[in-house]
LUMTIDREN-623697 format. One record per residue: residue in three letters; x, y, z of N, C-alpha, C in turn. Coordinates in steps of 0.001 Angstrom, whole numbers, plus 500000, padded with zeros to 6 digits. Layout:
BEGIN
ALAXYZXYZXYZ;...
END
This chain:
BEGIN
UNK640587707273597494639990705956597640638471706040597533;UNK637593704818596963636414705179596752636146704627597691;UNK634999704855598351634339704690599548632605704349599562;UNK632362703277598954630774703709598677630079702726599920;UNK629002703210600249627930702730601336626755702294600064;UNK625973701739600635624760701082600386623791701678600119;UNK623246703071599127622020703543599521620713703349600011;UNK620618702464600151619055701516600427619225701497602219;UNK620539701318602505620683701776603707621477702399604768;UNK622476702999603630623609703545604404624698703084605065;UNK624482702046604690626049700652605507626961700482604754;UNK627927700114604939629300699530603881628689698231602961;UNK629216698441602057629012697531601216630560696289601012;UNK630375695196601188631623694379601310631608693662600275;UNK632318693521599530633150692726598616633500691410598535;UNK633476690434599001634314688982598868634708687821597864;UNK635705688060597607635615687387596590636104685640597171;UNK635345685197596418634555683922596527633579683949597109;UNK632892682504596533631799681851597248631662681166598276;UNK632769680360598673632847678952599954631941679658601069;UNK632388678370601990631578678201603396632325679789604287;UNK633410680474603966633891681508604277633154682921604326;UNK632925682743602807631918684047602958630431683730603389;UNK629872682280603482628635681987604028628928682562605520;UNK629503682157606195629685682600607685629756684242607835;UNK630549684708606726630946685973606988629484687093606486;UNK628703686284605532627335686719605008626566686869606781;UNK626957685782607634626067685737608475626419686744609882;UNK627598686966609908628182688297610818627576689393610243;UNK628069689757609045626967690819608319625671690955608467;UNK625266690442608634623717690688608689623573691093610002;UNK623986690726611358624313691412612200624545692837612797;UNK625874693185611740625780694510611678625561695136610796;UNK623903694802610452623816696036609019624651695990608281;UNK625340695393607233626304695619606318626133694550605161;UNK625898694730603754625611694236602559626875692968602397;UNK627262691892602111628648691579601600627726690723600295;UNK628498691690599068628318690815598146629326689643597837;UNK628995688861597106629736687764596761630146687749595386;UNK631356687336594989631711686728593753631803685102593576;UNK630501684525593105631104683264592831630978682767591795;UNK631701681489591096632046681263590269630393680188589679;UNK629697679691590559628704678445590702627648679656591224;UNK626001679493590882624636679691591939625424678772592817;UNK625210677544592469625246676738593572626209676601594656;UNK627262677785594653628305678357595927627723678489597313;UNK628135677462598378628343677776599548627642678916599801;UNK627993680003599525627664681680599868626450681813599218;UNK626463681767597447625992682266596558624118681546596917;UNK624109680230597856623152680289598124622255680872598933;UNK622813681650599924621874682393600868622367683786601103;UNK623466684258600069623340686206599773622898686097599057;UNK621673687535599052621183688186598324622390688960596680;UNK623106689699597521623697690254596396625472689523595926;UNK625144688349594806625595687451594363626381688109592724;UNK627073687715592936628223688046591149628598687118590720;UNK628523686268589603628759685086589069629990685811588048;UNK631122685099588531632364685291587518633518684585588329;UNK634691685573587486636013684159587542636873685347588587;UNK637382684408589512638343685760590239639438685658589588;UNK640052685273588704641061685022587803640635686666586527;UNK639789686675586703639821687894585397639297689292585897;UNK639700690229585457639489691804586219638717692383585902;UNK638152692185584523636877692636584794635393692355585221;UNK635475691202585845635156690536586756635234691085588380;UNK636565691051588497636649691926590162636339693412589854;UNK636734693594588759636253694963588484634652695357588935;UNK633860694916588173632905694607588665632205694345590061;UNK632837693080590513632589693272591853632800694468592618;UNK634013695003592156634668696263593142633957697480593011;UNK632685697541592107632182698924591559631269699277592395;UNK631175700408593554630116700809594514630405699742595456;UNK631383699085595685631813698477596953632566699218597422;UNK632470698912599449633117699767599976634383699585600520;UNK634877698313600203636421697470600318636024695991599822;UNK637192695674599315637154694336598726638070693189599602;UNK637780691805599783638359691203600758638132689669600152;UNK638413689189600902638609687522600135637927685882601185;UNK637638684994600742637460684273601198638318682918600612;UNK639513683607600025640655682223599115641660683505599140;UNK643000682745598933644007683446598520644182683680596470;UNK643609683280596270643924683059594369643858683693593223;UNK643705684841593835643220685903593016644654686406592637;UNK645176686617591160646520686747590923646531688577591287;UNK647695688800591553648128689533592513648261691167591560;UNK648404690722590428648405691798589126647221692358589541;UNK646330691290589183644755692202589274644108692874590456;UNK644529692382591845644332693204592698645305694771592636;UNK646576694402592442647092696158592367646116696949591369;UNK645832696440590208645026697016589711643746697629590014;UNK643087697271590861641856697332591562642524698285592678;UNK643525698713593409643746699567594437644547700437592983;UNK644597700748592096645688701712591275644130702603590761;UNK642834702022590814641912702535590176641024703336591431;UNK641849703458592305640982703389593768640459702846594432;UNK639890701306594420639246700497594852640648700171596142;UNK639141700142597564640347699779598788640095698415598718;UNK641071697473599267641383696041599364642149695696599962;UNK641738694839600902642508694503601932642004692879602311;UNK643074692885602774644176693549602829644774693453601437;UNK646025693818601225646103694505599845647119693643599264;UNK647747693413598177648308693007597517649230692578597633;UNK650005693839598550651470693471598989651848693077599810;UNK650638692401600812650567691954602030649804690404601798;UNK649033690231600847648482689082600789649009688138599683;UNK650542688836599328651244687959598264652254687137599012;UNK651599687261600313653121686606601125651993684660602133;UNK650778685147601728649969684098601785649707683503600434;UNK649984683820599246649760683753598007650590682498597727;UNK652166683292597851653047682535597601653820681901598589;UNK654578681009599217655457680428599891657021680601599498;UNK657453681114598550658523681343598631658718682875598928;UNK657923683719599062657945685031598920657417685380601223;UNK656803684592601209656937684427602426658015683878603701;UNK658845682480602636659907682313603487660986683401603079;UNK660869684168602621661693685251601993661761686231603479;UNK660655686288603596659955687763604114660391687585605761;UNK659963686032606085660095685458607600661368685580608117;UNK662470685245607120664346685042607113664633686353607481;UNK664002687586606633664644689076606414664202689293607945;UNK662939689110608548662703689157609876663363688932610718;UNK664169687396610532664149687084611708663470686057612425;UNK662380685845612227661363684939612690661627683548612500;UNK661127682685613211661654681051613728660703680673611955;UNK661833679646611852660866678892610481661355677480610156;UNK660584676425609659662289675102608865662940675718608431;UNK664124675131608278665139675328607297664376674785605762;UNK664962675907604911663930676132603670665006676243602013;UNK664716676307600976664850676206600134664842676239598805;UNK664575677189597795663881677289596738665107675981595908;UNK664175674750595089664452673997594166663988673848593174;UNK664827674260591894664808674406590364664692673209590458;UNK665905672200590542666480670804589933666469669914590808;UNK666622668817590766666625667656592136667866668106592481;UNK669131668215591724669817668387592556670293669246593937;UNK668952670022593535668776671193594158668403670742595981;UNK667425669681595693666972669046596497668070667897597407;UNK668383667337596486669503666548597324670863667241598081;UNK670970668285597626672133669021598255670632669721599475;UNK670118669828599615669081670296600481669442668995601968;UNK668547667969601278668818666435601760670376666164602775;UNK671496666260601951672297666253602300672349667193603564;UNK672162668597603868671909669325604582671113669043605722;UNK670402668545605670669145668753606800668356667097606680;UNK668956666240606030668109664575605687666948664219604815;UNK666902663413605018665921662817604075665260662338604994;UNK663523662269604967662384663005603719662224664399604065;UNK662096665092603183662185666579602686660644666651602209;UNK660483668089602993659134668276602051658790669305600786;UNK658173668960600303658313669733599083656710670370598409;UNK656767671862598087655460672373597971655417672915596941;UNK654518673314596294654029673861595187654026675274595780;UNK654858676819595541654429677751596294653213678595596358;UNK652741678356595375651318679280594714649924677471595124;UNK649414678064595412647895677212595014647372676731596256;UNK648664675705596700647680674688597785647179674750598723;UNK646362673743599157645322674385600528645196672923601131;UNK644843672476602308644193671322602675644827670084602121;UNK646480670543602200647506669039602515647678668765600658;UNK647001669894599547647272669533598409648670670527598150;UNK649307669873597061650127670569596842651923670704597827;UNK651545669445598776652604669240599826652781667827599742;UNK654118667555599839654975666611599420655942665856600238;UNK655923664929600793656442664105601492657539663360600624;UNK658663663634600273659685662580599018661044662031599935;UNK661615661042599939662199659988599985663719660329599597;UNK663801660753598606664924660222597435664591661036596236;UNK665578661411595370665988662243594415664977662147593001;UNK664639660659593101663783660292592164662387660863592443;UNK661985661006593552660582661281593312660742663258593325;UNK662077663752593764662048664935593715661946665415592264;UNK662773664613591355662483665182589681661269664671589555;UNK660737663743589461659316663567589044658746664866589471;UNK658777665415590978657562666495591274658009667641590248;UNK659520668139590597659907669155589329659851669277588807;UNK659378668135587347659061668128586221657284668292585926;UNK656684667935586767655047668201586784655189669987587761;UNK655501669906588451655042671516588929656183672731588142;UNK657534672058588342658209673489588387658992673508589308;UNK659398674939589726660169675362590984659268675053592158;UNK659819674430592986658987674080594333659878675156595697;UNK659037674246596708660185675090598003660277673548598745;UNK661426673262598637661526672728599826662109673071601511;UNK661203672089602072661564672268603642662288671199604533;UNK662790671394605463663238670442606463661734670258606923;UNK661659668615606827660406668007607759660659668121609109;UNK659728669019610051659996669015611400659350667831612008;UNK660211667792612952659796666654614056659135668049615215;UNK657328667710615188656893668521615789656407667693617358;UNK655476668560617760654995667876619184653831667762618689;UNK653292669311617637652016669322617487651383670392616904;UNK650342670776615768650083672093615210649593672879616000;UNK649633674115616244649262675325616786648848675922615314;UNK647482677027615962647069678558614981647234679680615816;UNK647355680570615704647027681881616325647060682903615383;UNK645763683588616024644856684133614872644889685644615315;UNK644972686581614554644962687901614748644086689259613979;UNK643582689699614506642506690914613220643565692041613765;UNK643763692843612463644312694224612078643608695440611236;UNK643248696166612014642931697177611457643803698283610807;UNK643356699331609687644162699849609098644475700973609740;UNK643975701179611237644988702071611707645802701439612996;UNK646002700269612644646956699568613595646471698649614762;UNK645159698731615301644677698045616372644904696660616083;UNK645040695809616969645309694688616973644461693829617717;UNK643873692503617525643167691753618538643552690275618708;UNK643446689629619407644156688107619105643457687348619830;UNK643248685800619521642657685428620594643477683937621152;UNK643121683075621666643841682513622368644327681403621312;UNK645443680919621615646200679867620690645830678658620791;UNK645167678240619610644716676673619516645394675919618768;UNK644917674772619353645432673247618959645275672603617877;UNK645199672575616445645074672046615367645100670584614887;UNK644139669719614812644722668700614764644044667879613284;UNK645404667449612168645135667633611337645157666049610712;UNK644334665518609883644413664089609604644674664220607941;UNK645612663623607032645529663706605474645724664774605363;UNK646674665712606047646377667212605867645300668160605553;UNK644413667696605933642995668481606386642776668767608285;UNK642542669511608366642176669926609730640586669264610361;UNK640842668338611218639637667656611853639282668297613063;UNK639808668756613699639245669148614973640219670306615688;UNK639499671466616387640137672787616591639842672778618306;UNK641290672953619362640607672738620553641195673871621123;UNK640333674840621609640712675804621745640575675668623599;UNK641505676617624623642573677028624034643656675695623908;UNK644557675703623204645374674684623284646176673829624567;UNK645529672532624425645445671956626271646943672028626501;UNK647358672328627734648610672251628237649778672969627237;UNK649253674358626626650229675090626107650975676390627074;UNK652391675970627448652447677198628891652586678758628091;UNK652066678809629444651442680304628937652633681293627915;UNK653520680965628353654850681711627892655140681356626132;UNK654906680262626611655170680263624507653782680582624185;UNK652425680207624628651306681074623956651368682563623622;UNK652141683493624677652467684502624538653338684852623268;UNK654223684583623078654957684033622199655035683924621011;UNK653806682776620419652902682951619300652089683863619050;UNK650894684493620287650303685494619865651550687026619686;UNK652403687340620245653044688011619900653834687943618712;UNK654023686716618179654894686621616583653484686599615746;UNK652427686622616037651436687053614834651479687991614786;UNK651198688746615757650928690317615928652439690974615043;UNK653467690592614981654302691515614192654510691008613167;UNK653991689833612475654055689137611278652841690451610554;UNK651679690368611651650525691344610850651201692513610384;UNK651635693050611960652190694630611765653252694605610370;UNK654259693784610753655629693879609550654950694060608137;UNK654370693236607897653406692927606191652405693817606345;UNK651650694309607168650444695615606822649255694841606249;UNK649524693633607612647827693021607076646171693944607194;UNK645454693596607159644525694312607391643319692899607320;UNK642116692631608345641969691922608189641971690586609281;UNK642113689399608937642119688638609692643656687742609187;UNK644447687236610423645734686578610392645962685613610657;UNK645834684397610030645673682968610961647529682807610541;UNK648359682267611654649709681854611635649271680313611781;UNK649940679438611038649877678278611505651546678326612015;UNK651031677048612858652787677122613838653165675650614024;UNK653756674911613877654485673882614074655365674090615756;UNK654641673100616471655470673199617727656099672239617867;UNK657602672818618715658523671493618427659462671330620303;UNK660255670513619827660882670218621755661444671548621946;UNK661713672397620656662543673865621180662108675290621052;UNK660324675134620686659693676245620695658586676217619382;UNK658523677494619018657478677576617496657946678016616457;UNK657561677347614960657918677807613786656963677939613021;UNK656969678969612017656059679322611043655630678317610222;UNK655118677385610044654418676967608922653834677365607877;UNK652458678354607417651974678981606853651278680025607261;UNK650587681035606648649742681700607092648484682119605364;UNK647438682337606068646312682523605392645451684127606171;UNK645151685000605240645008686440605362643852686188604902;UNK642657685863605935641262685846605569640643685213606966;UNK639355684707607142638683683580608001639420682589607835;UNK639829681856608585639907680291608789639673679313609163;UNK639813678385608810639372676547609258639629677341611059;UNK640950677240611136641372677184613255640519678188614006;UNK639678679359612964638659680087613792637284679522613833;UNK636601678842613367635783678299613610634664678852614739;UNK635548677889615714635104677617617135634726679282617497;UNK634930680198616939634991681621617474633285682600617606;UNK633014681465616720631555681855616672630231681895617687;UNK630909680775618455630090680500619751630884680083621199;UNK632117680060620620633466679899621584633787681317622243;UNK634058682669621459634475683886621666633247685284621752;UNK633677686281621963632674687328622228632339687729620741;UNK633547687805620063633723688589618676634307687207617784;UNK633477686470617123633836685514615786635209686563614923;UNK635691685353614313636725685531613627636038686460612450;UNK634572686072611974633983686983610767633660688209611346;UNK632809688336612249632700689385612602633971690883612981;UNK634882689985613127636349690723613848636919691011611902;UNK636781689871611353637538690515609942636413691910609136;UNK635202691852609403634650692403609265635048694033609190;UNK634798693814610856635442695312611266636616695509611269;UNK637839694763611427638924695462610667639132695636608831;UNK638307695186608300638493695648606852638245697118606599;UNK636818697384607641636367698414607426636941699586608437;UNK637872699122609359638154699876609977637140700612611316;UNK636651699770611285635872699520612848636661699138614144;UNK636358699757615225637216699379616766636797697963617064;UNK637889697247616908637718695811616734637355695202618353;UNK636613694373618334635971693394619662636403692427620572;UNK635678692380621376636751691468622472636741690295622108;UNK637804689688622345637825688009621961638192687356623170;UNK637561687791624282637484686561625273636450685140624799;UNK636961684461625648636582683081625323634959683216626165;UNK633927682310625301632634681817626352632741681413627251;UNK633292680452627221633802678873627499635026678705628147;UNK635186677971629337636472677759629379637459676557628277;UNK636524676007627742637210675053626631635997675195625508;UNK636623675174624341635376675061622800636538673999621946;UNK635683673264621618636263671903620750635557672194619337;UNK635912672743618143635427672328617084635755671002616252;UNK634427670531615402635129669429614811634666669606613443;UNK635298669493612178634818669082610724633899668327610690;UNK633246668726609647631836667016609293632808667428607984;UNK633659665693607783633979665681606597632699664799605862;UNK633284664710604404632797663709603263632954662721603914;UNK631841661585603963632238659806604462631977659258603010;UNK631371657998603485631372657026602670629678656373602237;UNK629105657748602665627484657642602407627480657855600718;UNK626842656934599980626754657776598232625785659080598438;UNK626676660070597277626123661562596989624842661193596618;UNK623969659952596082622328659605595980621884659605597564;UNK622166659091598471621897658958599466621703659760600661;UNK622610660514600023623136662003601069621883663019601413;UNK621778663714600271620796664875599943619271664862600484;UNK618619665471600498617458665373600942617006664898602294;UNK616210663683602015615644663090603516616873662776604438;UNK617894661568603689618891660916604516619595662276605030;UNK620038663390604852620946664413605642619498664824606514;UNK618769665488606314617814665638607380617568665243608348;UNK617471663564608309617092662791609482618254662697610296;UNK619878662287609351620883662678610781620798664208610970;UNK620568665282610443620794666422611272619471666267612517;UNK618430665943611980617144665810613288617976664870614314;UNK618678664007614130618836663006615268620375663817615855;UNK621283664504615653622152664744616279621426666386617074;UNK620254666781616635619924668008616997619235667003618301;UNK618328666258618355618318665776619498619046664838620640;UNK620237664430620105620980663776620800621892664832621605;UNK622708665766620993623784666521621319622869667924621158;UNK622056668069621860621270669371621730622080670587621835;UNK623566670581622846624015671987623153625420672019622108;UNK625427670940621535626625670750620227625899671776619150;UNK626439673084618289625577673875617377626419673322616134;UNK625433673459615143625872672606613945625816674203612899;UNK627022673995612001626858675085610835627572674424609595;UNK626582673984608771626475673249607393626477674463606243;UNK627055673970605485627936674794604475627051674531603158;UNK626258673866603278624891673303601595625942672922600476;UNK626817672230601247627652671515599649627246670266599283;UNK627771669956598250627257668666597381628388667696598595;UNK627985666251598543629027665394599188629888664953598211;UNK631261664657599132632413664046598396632830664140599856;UNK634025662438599453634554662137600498635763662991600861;UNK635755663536602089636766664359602672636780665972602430;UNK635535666309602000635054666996601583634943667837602708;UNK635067669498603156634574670064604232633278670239603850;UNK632365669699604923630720669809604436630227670716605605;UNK630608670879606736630036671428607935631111671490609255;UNK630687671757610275631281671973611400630296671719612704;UNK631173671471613618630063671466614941631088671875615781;UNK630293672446617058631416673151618071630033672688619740;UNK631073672454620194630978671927621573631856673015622617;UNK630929673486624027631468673738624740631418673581626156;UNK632761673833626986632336673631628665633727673359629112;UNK633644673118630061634823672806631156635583671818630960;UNK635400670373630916636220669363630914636764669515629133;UNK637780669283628614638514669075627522638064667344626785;UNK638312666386628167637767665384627220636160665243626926;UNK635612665710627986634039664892627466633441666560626498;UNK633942667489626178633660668079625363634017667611624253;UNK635788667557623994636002666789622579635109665249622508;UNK634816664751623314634086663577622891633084663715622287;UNK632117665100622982631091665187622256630844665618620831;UNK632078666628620942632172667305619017632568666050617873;UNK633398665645618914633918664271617538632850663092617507;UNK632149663291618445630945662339617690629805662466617284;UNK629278663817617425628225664756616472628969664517615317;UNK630064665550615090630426665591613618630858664162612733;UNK631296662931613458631292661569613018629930661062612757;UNK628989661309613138627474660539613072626714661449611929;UNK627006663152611783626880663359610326627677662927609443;UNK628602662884609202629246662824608080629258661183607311;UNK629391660156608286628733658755608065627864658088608969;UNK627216658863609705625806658206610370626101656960611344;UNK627300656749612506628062655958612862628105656661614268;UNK627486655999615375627623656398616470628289655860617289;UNK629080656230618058630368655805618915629468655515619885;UNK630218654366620523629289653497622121629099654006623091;UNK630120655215623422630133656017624119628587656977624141;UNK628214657194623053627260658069622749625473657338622365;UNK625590655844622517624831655167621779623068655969621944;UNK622673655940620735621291656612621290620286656446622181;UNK619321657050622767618709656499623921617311656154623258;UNK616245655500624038615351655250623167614419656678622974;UNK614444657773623818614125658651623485614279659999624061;UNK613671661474623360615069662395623763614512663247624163;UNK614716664422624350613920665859624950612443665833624197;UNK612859665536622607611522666002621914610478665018622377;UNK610307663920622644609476662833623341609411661990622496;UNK609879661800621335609883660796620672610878659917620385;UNK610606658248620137611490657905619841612447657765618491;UNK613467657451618710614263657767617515615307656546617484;UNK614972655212616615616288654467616326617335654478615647;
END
């Protein structure tokens, strides 16, 4: 395996492929501990690609491209699942380490190769389905009722690519635009759960406490960690079915399980083998961030404690509103970030430098402390007053704030 450090200073050199707000965060653990992470992105204007130094403009779709990236890096790692799965074996067949590796991150890749993997386990899941044909689907239907959900297994992220259908008719329509799908039994849940896990490649394990997901349009709005009124026994539970989901597959890395909780326990939903949306909060919530923890298990570092700060951390999205992308940029985002920096002074804000679009992940804010509601009150209305400049009554501004000035 090649193994290269940094000569300029003797640190690991990291790999990531992509640009997003993923490897921006994870750029910023790095720097921390001495350690280079270059980037592959596809745009300058990438999330990442704006504030690392050592930047690769190409396609993660082509190998000599990761090739590239992978040359005098000291492991390669990801900030997307999409990188087709050929070209990473290739990149570990040439020596390049990657992790986690191919045969472990084809089970976040794909969804049918994962409900494959979960069944051979053992492990709680819907009742599931690979469908060629509608009819495939309606004998599904018949089985388990109607509405059925139905996914694209390769691609989607953020509620794309998932399918809510009715009736037989809209199942051939999807079959005929995608292909083979998977369908699922729609659970009747209580409520989303994550639990998140780092693995190192000689087995250490770390986990941290199981949060609450709560997801609007299938995007994730707000992360409340730990999850209010989850008994301890099924938290256990979940963090223990990550931990052998990691071990079984030979993750390496970071493990987010999403979990569907229901009146009779937890089921697998998805999982994503990188940073995630549900770690967030880990940055100023936990001892050891979710980046920092994937960090050192890529590289095989004695991974960190993940006790909580806080007895409660509420993250919330700053999605896309309904401000125009003319309006957004420049002064107008400035002045709401100046006015929520003085309103919600102990709320920390981490903006991602993307262009606006509505529903867009543009940023995050994380709130912490003791009470559950007047913390979530406070995250959900920082991150509501960036994203469309709309202050809840609860929060109305005062005429003036720590800095001594006023501000309408």
């Amino acid at each position: 395996m090649k193994n290269s450090l940094d000569p300029r200073t003797g640190m690991p050199v990291v790999a990531m492929v992509g640009g997003g707000q993923l490897s921006r965060m994870t750029h910023q653990a790095a720097i921390a501990l001495g350690q280079t992470l270059r980037v592959l992105a596809t745009d300058p204007a990438e999330s990442a690609a704006l504030v690392t130094a050592d930047v690769q403009l190409g396609d993660h779709r082509e190998l000599a491209d990761l090739r590239r990236l992978a040359d005098g890096a000291t492991v390669v790692t990801f900030d997307h699942e999409h990188v087709p799965t050929e070209h990473l074996q290739a990149l570990v067949d040439a020596g390049h380490r990657v992790a986690p590796g191919p045969a472990a991150l084809v089970h976040a890749q794909d969804k049918l190769v994962l409900r494959r993997a979960l069944a051979e386990a053992g492990e709680p899941q819907p009742a599931w389905a690979q469908a060629d044909t509608a009819d495939d689907v309606t004998a599904f239907a018949a089985r388990h009722g109607w509405p059925v959900v139905l996914k694209t297994p390769r691609g989607g992220y953020d509620g794309r690519g998932v399918f809510v259908v009715a009736d037989a008719g809209e199942a051939a329509a999807l079959l005929d635009q995608h292909g083979t799908l998977l369908v699922e039994q729609r659970v009747v849940m209580v409520r989303e759960l994550a639990a998140q896990v780092a693995r190192s490649p000689f087995g250490q394990v770390a986990v941290w406490p199981v949060v609450e997901t709560v997801q609007r349009d299938g995007v994730c709005n707000e992360v409340l960690a730990p999850a209010p009124g989850l008994d301890d026994e099924l938290a256990t539970a979940a963090q223990e079915l990550a931990v052998r989901i990691a071990d079984r597959l030979g993750v390496v890395g970071m493990l987010a399980v999403e979990l569907f909780q229901t009146a009779e326990g937890i089921v697998v939903n998805e999982l994503a083998m990188r940073p995630h949306n549900s770690g967030h909060w880990t940055i100023e919530g936990a001892r050891n961030s979710q980046f920092e923890q994937h960090l050192r298990a890529v590289l095989d570092y004695p991974l960190g404690s993940t006790a909580m700060t806080a007895p409660v951390v509420v993250m919330a999205n700053v999605l896309g509103g309904d401000t125009a992308a003319e309006d957004w940029a420049g002064p107008g985002l400035d002045e709401r970030v100046h006015h929520l920096m003085a309103h919600w002074p102990d709320v920390k804000l981490h903006w991602y430098g993307k262009g606006q679009r509505r529903g867009r992940k543009l940023g995050h804010v994380t709130a912490l402390g003791e009470d559950l509601t007047e913390v979530r009150a406070r995250a959900v209305a920082a991150a509501r007053y960036l994203s469309d400049g709309v202050v809840d009554d609860a929060f109305a501004f005062p005429d003036e704030h720590s800095g001594g000035a006023g501000h309408e």
